[in-house]
Each structure stands twice: as structure tokens, then as C-alpha cells.
N, C-alpha and C positions, 0 to 999 in steps of 0.2 A: 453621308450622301452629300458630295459636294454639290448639285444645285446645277451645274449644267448642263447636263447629258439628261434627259428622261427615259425613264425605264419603266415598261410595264409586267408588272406579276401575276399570276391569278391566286386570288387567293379564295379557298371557298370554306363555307362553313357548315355544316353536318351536326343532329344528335343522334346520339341513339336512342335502339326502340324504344326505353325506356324517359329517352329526352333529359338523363340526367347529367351526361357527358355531352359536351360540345366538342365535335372533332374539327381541327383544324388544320385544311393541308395546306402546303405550300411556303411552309411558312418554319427555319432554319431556326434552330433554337441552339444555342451553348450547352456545354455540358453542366455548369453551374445553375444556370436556370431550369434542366431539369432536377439537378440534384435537388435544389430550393422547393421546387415543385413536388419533390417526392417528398418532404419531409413532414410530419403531422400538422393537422389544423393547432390552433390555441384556440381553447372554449372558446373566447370572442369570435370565432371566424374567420379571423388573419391566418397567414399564414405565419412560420417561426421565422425570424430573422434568425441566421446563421450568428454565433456569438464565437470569441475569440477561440473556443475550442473545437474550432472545427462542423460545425453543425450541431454541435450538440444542446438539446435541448434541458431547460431549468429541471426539471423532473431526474433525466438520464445525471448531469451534474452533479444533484444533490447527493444522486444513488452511489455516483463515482467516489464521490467526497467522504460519504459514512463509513463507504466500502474503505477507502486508504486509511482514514482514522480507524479504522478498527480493525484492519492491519499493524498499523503502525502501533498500536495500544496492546496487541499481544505479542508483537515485537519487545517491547518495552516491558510487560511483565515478565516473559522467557525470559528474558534477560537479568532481570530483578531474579527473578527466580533461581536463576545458576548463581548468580551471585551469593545469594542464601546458600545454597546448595555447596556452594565453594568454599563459603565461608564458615559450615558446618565442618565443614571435611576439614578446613587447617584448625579449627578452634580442635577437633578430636584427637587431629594428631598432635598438637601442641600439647593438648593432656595426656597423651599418651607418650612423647617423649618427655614429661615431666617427670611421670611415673618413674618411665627406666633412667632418668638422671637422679631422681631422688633415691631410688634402689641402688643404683650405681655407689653416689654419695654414703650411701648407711652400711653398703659391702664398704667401702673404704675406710670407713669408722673404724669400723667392727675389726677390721684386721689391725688397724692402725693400734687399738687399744689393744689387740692381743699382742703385737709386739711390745707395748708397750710394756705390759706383763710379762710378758719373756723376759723382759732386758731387765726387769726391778728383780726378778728370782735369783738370777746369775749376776 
């Protein structure tokens, strides 16, 4: 309101039947100030001040927070988990191509000593 020009508005003021709501016509309000306006009391009586996330109140935040840490925390065990699960799988097959190299190995012997025998007879 720059101060030179005068302007007159009506503004008037109403409750309802109840007298618990005070209506107020005439009178332009921002989209933010309704928003602010829509948003829960705090016990005290105030209203919430809007915080960096967007409106959202200390309560809904906390919810948001436990909710992503405990996302993030079964994230993190799945994963632990395949890990073991992975690490079962190669420690099994590691024993099991042991197995067929040590087999392999004892076939190799075994033949190796029977040539061996062969070639001391003749």
C-alpha cells in the first residue's frame, strides 16, 4: 500500500450458529496462508510453523525418519544376507571342486603307480 491513493473495502465479519467459526468476507488471502491455516494446531494453541520440509509437522518427520531407517536397515540386512548366502554357495562349491581335484589327483596316482609296475615287470 503505497500511502497515496485511498481505498475503501468492506470487510465484514460473521459466526456461525455455533459461534465457533468466525467467517470473514472480503478479505483475499494467498494460497500459503491457507495452506498454513490448514495445517494442525500444536497442544500449545499455535499454529505449526511450516519447517524446511515442506509443511511437515515434528510428529509426521519422526514417522518419516523411522519409516526410511527401517527401510534402510532391511536394505542392509538383504544384503548382508545374500552375502552369506553367496558366500555359502562359493565356500560349497570350493569344497566340491576340491573333492573332484583330490579325486582327479588319487586317479592320477593310481595310474601313475601302475605304470609304474608295468615298466619294473618288462
Amino acid at each position: 500500500m503505497g500511502g497515496g491513493g485511498s481505498s475503501t473495502r468492506r470487510v465484514t465479519f460473521e459466526a456461525d450458529e455455533n459461534e465457533n467459526i468466525t467467517v470473514v468476507k472480503g478479505v483475499r488471502l494467498s494460497d500459503s496462508v491457507i495452506d498454513r491455516m490448514k495445517e494442525p494446531s500444536s497442544p500449545s494453541g499455535r499454529s505449526q510453523h511450516r519447517s524446511a520440509s515442506g509443511g511437515v509437522n515434528d510428529e509426521e518427520l519422526k514417522k518419516r525418519i523411522a519409516e526410511e531407517l527401517a527401510l534402510e536397515r532391511a536394505r542392509r540386512d538383504s544384503e548382508a544376507q545374500k552375502r552369506r548366502l553367496f558366500g555359502r554357495l562359493l565356500e560349497r562349491e570350493r569344497i566340491s571342486s576340491n573333492e573332484h581335484l583330490t579325486r582327479a589327483i588319487l586317479r592320477e596316482r593310481a595310474a601313475t603307480e601302475e605304470e609304474r609296475q608295468k615298466a619294473q615287470r618288462f
